[in-house]
N, C-alpha and C positions, 0 to 999 in steps of 0.2 A: 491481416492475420495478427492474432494477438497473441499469448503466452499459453491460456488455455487453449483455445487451435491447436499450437503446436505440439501439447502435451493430446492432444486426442491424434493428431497423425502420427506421432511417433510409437503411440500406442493400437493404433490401426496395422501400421508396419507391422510389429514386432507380431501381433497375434495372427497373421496373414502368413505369416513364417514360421508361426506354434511354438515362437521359444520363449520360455518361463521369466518373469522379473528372475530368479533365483539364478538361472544360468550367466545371463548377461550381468550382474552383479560378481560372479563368481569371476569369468572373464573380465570385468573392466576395474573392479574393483570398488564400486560402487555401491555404497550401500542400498538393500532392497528400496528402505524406506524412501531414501532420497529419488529413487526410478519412480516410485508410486506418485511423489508430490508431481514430479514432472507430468506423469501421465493424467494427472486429475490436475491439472492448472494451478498446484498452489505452492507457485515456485516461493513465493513470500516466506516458505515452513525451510525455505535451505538456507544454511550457513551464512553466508554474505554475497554478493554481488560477484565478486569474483571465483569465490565457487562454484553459482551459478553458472556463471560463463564455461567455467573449466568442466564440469559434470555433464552440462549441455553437448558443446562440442563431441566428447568423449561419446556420449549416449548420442547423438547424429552421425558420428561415424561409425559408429559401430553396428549400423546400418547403407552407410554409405548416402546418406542424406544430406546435400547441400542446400541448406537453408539460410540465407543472412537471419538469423535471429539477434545480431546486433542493431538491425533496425526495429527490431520490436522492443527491443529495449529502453530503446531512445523516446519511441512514439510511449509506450508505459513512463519512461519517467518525467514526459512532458505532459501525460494526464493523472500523474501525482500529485506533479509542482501546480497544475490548473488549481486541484484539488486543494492541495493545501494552502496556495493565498487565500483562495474563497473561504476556506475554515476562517482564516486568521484573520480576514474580511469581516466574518461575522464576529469573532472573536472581540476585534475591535469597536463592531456597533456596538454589541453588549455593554464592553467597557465603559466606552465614553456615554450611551444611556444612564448605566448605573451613578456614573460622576455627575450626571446633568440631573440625575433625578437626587440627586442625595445635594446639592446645589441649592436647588429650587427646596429641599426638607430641610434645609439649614437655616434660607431664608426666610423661607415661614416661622421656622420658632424665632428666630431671632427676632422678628416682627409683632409677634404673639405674645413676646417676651417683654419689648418696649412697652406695647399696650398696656400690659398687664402693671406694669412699672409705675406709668401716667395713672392708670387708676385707682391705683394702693394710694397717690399721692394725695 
């Protein structure tokens, strides 16, 4: 189960029981918007990490829902961290391409450069 999962079963519950984001907002204290990202998987649009946790929990009991959703957390921030060496993976071929290639354009003129030296002479 992933984050978006979770945010379509909690959203299954809630309309299986007919009660309104506006109610449960009213009761938890929650704001609508912050139910909606839950319900639509795009927990990334809340606050910080810890409010996630804390909004979460709230919004699972207030259905009475025992989910570890700290395991999904865990499993999301280790296909982040995947995520971002590989960025910074490519990030770094980039880089050192551009240094090897601007290397080898340096070497050229400078070579281009003696040439042209020797033949003026």
């Amino acid at each position: 189960m992933d984050l978006k999962n979770l945010g379509e079963l909690i959203k299954e519950e809630r309309e299986k029981k007919a009660i309104s984001l506006e109610k449960i907002s009213e009761e938890t204290k929650i704001p609508v918007k912050f139910l909606k990202y839950i319900e639509e998987g795009e927990i990334d649009k809340l606050p910080s990490k810890t409010h996630t946790r804390a909004i979460l929990t709230k919004y699972l009991n207030y259905f009475n829902l025992k989910i570890p959703f700290e395991e999904i957390f865990q499993n999301e921030e280790k296909e982040k961290n995947t995520n971002g060496e590989n960025l910074k993976r490519k990030i770094d071929k980039k880089v050192y391409l551009s240094f090897v290639l601007f290397l080898i354009f340096l070497t050229i003129f400078f070579i281009a450069n003696k040439i042209l030296q020797n033949l003026s002479k």
